[in-house]
C-alpha positions as CSV (number, residue, x, y, z in Angstrom):
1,X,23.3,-32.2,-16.4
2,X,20.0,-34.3,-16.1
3,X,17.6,-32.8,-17.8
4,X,14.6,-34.1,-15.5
5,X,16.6,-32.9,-12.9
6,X,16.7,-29.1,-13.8
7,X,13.2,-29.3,-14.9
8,X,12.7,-30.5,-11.0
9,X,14.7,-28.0,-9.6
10,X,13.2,-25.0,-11.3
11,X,9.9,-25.9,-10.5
12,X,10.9,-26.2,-7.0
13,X,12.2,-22.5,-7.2
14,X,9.2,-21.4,-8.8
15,X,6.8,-22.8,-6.2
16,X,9.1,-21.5,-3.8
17,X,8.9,-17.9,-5.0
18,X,5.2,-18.3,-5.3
19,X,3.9,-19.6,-2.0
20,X,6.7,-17.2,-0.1
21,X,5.3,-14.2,-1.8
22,X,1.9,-15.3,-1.3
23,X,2.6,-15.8,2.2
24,X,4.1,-12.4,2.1
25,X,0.8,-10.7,0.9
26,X,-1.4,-12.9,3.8
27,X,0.6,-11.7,6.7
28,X,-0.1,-7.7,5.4
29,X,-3.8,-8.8,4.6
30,X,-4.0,-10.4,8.4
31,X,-2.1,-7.3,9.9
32,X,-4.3,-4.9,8.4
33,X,-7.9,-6.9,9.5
34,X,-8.7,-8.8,6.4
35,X,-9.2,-11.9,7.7
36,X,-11.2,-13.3,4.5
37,X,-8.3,-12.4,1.9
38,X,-5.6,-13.5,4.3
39,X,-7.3,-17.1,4.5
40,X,-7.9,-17.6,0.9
41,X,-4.4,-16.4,0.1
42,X,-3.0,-19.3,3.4
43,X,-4.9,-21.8,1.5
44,X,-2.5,-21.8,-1.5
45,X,0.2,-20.7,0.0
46,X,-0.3,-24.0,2.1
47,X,-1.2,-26.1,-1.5
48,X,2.0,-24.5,-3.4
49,X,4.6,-24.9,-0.7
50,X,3.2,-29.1,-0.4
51,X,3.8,-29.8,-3.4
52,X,7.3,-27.7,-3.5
53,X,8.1,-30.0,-0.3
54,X,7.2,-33.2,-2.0
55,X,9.5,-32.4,-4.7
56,X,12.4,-31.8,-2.1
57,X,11.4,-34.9,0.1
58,X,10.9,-37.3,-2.7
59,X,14.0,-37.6,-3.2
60,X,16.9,-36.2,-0.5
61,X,20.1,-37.0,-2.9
62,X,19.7,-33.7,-5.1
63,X,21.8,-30.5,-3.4
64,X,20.3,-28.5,-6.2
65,X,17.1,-29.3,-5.5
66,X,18.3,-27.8,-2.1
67,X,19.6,-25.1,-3.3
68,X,16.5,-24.5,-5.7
69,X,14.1,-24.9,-2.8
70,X,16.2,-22.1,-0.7
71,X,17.1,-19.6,-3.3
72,X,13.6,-19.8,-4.3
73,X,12.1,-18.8,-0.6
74,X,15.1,-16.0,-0.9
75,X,13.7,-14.9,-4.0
76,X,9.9,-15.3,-3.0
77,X,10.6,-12.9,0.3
78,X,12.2,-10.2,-2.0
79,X,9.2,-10.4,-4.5
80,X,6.5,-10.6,-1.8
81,X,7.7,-7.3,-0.3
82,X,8.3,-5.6,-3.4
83,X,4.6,-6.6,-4.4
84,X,3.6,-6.0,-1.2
85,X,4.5,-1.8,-1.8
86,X,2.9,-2.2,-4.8
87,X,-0.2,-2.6,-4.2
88,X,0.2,-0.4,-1.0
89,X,-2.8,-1.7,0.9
90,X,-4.4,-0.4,3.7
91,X,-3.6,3.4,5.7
92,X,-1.1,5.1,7.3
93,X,-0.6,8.2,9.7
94,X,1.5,10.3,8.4
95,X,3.2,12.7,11.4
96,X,4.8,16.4,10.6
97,X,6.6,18.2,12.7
98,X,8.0,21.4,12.0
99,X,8.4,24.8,13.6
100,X,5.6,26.4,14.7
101,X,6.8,29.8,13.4
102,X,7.7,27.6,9.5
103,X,5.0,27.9,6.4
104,X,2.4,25.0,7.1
105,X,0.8,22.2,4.5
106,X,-2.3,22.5,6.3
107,X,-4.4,23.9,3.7
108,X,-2.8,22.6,1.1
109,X,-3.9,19.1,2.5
110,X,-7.0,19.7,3.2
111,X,-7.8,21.7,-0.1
112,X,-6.4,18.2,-1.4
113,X,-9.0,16.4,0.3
114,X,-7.2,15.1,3.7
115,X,-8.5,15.2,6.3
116,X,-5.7,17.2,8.7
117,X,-5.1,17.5,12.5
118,X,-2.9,20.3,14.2
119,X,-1.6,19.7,17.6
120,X,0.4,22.4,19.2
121,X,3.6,21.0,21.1
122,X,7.0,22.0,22.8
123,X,10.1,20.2,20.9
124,X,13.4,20.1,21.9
125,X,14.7,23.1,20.3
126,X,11.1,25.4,20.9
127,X,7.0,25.2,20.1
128,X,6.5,23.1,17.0
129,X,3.4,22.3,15.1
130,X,2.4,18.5,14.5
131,X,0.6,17.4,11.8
132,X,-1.8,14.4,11.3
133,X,-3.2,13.3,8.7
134,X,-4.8,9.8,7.8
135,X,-5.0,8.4,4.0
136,X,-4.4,5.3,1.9
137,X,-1.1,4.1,1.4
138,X,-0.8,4.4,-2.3
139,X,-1.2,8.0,-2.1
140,X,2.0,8.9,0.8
141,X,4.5,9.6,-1.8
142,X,2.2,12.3,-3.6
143,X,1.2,13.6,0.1
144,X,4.7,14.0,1.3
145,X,5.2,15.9,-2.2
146,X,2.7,18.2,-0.8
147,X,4.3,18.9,2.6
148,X,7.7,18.8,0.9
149,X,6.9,21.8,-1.0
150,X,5.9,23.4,1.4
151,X,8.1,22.4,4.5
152,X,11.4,21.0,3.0
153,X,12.8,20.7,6.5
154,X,9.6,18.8,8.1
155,X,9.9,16.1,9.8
156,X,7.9,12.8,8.6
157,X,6.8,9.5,9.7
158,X,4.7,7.4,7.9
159,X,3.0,4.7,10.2
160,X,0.6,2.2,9.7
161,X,-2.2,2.1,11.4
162,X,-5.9,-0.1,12.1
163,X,-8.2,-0.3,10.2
164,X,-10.1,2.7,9.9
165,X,-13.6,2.7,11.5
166,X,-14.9,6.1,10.9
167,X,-15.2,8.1,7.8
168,X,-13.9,11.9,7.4
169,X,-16.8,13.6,6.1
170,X,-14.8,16.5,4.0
171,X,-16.4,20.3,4.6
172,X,-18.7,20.1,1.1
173,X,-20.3,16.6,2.4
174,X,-21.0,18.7,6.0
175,X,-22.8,21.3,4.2
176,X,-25.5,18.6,2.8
């Protein structure tokens, strides 16, 4: 095989794989209101996938160069999102729904530092108690832990929402 020609082809896949997963990360910034980040990260996504084209289009007799350019944009989706829940930007709502009569994580949560609303409703099988709670992202899987060992047979969504405009002054900060 042509040596020049792998060398081509790989750097295709890399830029590939980087300006998808940047690309990735701008449309979560953009979503959640950062409009600075998500232009900054547009720019070189735009820079890295031009010069990845120009090494397609300068020359339109190479499959793997094809190939390279797709599997790379394959590869660059799959490491964008993985990144993406990395870094967990940004909040969600978490929603729990159990029996209104079943143990509750309410003060467990807010002994935890959540903030914690309880809304009394009428399910399809009786009353139930709904949850809400608003927090960063990175910390859902140690929430749900929370609820979890409390509620096993909860009902949870995780949602994302807005960006968050107000602040939830904990009962200590109150006090002051």
């Amino acid at each position: 095989m042509d040596l020049p020609l792998l060398a081509s082809a790989l750097l295709i896949f890399a830029l590939r794989i980087t300006d998808v997963s940047i690309g990735t990360l701008r449309i979560t910034f953009l979503v959640r209101g950062n409009r600075a980040v998500a232009s900054t990260l547009s720019f070189f996504e735009s820079l890295i996938w031009l010069v990845a084209a120009a090494q397609v289009l300068s020359t339109l007799d190479s499959p793997l160069k094809f190939v390279a350019y797709a599997a790379g944009y394959a590869t660059g989706t799959m490491l964008g999102v993985s990144v993406e829940r990395w870094i967990a930007v940004g909040d969600v709502l978490m929603r729990v729904v159990t029996p209104v009569d079943a143990p509750s994580s309410e003060h467990l949560l807010r002994q935890a530092g959540y903030g914690v609303t309880v809304v009394n409703g009428q399910g399809m099988r009786g009353d139930v108690r709904i949850l809400f709670v608003v927090l960063p992202r990175r910390r859902s899987d140690a929430v749900l832990k929370i609820v979890r060992g409390v509620t096993p047979d909860a009902y949870i969504t995780f949602e994302p929402t807005s960006q968050v405009r107000a602040t939830f002054a904990a009962p200590t900060q109150l006090r002051k």
